[in-house]
KEROVO-802459 format. One line per field, with one value per residue: residue in three letters; x, y, z of N, C-alpha, C in turn. Coordinates in pm, 1 decimal, padded with zeros to 6 digits. Atoms other than C-alpha are relative to their C-alpha. Layout:
N
code	[Ala,...];
n.xx	[X,...];
n.yy	[Y,...];
n.zz	[Z,...];
ca.xx	[X,...];
ca.yy	[Y,...];
ca.zz	[Z,...];
c.xx	[X,...];
c.yy	[Y,...];
c.zz	[Z,...];
//
This chain:
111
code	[Unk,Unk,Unk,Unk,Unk,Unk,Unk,Unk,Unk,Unk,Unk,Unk,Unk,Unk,Unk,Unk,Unk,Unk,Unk,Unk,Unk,Unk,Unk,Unk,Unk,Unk,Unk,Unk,Unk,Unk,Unk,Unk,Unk,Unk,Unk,Unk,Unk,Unk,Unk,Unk,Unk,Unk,Unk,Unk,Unk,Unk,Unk,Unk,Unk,Unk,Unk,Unk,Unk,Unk,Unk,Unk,Unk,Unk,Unk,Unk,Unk,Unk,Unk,Unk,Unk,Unk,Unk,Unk,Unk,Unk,Unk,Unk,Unk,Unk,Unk,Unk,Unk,Unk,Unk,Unk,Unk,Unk,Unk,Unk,Unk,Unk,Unk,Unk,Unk,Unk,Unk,Unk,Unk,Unk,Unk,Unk,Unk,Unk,Unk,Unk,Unk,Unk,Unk,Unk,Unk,Unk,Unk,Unk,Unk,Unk,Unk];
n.xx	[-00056.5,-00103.0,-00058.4,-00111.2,-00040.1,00044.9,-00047.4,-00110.6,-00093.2,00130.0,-00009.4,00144.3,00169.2,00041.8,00064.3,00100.9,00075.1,-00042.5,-00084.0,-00067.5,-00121.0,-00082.0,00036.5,00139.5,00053.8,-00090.1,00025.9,00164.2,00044.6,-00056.4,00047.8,00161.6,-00072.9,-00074.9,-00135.5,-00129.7,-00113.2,-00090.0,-00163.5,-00006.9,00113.7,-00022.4,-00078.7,00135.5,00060.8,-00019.1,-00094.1,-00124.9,00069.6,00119.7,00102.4,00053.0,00155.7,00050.5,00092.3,00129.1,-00006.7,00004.4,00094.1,00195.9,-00047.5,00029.6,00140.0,00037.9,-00045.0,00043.5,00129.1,00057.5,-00051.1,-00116.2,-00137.3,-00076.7,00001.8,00177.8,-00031.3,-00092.1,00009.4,00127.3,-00048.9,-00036.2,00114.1,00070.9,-00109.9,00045.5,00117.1,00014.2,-00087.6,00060.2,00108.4,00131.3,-00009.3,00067.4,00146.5,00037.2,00045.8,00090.6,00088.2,00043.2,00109.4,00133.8,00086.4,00015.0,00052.8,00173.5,00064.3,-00035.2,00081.9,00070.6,00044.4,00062.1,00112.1];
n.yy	[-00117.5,00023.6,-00064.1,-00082.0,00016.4,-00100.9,-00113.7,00011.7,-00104.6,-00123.7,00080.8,00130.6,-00056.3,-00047.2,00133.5,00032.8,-00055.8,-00069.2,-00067.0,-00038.1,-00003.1,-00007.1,-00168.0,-00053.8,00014.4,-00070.5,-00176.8,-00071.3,00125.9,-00001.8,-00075.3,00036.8,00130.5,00031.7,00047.7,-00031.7,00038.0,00155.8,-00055.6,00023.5,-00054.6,-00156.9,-00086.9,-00030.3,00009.3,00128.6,-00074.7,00109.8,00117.0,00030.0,00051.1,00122.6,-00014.9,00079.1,00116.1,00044.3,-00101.0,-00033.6,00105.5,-00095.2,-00082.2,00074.8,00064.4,-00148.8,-00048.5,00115.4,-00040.6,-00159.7,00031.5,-00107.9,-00015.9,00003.3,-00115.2,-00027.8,00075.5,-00056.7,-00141.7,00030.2,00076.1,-00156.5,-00041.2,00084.2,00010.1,-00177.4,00000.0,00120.0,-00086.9,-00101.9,00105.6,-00005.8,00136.7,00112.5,-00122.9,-00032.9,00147.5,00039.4,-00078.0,00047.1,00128.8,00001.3,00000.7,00139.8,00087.4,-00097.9,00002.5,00189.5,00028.9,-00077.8,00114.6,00198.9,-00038.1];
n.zz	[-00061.4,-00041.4,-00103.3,-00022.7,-00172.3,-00033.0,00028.4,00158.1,00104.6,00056.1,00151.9,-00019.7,-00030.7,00140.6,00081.3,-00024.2,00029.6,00104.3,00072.3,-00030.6,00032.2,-00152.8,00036.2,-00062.7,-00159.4,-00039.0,-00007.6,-00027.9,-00086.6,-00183.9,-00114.5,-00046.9,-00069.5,-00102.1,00049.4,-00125.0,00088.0,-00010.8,-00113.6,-00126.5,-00118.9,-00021.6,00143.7,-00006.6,00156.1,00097.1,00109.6,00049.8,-00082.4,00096.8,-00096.3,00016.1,00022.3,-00029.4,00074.0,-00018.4,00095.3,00137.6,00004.0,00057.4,00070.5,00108.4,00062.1,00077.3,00205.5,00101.2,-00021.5,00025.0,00183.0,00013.0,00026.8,-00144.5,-00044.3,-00054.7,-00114.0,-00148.5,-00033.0,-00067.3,-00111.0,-00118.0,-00042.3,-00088.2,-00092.6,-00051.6,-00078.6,-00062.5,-00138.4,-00022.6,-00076.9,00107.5,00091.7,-00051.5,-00015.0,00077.3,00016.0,-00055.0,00100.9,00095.1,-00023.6,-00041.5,00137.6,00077.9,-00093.7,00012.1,00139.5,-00007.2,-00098.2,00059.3,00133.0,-00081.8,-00109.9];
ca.xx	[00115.9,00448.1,00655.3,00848.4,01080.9,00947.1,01189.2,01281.3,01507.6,01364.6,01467.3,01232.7,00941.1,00941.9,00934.6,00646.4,00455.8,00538.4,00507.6,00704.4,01053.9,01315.8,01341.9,00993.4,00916.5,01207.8,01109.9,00747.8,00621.5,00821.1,00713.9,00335.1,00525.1,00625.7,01037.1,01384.5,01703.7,01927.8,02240.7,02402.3,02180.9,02122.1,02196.3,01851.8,01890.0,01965.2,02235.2,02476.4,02243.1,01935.8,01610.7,01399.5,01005.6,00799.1,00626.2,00260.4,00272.5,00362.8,00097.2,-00209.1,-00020.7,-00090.1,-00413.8,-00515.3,-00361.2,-00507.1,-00878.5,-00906.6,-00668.4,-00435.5,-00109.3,00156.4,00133.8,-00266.6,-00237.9,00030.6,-00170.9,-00524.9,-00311.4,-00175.6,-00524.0,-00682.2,-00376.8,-00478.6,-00816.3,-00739.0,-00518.5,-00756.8,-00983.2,-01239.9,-01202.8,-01399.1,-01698.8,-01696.0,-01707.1,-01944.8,-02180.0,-02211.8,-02272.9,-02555.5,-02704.3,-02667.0,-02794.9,-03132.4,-03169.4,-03130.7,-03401.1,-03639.4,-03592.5,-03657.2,-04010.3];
ca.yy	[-01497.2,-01450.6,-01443.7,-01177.4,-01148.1,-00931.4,-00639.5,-00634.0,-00378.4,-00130.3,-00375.8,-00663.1,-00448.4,-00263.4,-00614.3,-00695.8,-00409.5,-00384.8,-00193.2,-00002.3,00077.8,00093.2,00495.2,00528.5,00373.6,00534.2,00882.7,00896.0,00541.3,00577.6,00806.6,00651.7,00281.1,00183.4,00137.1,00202.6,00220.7,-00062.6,00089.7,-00018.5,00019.0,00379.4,00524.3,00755.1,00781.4,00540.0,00688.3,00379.1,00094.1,00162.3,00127.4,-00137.8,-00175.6,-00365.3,-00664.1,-00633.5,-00241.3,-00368.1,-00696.1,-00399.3,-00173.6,-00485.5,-00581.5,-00221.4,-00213.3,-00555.5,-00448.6,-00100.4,-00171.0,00159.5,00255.8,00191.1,00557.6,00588.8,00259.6,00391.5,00731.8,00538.5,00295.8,00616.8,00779.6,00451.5,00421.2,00810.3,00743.7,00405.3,00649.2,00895.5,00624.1,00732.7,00429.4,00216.1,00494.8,00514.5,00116.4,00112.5,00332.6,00172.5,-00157.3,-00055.9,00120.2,-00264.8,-00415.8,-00147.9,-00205.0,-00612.1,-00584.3,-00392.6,-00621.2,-00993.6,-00987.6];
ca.zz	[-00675.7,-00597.4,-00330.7,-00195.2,00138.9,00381.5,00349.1,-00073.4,-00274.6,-00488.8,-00791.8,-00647.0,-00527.5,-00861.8,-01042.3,-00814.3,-00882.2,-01262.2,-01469.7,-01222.5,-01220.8,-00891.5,-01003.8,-01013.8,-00711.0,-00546.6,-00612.6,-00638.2,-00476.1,-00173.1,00048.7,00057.4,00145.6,00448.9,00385.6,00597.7,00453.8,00373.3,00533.8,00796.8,01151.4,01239.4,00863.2,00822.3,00440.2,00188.4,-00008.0,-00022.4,00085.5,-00123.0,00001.7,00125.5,00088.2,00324.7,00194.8,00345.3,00216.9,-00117.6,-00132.2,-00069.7,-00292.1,-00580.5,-00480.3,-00568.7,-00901.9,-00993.2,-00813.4,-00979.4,-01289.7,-01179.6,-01206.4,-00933.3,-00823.1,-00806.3,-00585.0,-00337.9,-00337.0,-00248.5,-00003.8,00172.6,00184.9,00334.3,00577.1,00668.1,00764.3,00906.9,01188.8,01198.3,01312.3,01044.8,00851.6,01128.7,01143.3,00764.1,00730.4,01032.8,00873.8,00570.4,00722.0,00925.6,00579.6,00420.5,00720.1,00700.5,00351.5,00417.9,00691.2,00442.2,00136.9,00397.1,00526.3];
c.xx	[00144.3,00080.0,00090.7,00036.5,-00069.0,00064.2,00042.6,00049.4,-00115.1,-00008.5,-00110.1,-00121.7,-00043.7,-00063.3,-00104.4,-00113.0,00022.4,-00118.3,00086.6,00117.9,00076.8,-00020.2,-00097.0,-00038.8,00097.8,-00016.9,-00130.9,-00082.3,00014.6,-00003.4,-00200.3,00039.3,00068.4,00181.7,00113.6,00098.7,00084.0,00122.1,-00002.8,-00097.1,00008.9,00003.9,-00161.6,00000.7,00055.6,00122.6,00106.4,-00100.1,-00144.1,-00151.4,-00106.7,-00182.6,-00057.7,-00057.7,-00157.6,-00026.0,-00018.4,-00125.0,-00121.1,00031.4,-00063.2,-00131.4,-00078.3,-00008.4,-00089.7,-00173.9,-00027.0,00079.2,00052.4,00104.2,00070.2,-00035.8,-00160.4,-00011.2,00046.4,-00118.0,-00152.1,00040.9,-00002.7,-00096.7,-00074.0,00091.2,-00044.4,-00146.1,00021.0,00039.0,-00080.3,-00134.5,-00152.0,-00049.4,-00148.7,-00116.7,-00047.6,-00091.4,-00133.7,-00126.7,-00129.5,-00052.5,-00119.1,-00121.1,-00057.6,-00082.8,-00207.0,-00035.4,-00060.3,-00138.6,-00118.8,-00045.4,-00062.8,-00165.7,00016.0];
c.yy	[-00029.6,00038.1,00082.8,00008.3,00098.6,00126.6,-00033.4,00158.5,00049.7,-00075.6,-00106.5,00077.0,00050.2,-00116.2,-00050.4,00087.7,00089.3,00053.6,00111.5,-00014.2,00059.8,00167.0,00056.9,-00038.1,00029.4,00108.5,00035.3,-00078.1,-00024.2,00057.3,-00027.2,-00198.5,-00004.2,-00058.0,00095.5,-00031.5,-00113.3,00025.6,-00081.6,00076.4,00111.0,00094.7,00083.2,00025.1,-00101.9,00046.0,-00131.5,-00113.9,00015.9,-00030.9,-00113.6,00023.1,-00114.3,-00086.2,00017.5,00160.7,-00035.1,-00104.9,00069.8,00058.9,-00109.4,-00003.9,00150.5,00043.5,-00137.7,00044.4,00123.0,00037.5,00146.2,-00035.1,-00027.8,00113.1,00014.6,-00110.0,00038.4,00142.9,-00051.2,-00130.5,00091.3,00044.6,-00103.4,-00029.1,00139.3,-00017.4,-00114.0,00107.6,00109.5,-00031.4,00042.2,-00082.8,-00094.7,00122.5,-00013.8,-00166.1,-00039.8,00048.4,-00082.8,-00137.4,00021.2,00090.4,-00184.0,-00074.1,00025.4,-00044.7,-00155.4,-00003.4,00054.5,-00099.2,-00145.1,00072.9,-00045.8];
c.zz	[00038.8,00113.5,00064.7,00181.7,00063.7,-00001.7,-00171.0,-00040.1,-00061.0,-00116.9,00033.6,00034.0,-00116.3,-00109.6,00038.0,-00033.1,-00147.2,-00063.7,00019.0,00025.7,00133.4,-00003.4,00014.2,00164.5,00105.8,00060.2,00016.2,00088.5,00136.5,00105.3,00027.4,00047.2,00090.7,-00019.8,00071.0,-00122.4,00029.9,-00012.2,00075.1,00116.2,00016.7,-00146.0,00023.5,-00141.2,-00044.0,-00099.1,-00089.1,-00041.5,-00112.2,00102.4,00026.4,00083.5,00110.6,-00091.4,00012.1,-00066.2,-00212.1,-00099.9,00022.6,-00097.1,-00118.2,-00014.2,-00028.6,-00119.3,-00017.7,00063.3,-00073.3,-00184.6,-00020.0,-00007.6,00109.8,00085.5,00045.6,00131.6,00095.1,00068.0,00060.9,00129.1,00115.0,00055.5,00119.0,00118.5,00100.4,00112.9,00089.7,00185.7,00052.1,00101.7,-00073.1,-00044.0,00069.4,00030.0,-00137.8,-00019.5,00099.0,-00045.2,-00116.9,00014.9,00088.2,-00111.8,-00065.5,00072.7,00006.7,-00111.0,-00007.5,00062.2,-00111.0,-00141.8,00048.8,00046.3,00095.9];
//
């Protein structure tokens, strides 16, 4: 695996999550990634400066594409979703759920 800084350009995050391209992940990638512009402090767009991608955003963003064998875009768009529920506080109801199904089923299959 490779390593990337914790804030990278749109040229290194794209190369990390290729077969995407700074453009693509720019325009369509970037509003489901956590990322600030790389202006000077205060700037609120990116116009000069370009923008810059978190690292731990773009390290689930991968293991998505390499677990599910999507596209950059399907990744970001099932990151986003699980990010959604995580805030919604669903996430830990849905996950709790399902482990006390596994746990029933567990108790059912042991004598």
């Amino acid at each position: 695996m490779k390593y990337i800084p914790e804030w990278s350009d749109a040229r290194t995050a794209a190369l990390y999550l290729k077969p995407c391209t700074p453009k693509h992940l720019n325009e369509l990638l970037g509003g489901f990634i956590t990322r600030r512009s790389g202006n000077r402090p205060g700037a609120l767009t990116a116009r000069s400066g370009g923008w810059q991608y978190h690292r731990d955003d773009l390290e689930r963003v991968r293991a998505i594409m390499d677990a599910f064998g999507v596209t950059p875009l399907d990744a970001a768009r099932t990151f986003a979703r699980i990010r959604s529920l995580n805030d919604q506080g669903a996430l830990v109801f849905i996950l709790g759920r399902a482990l006390d199904t596994a746990i029933e089923q567990q108790k059912e299959v042991t004598p």
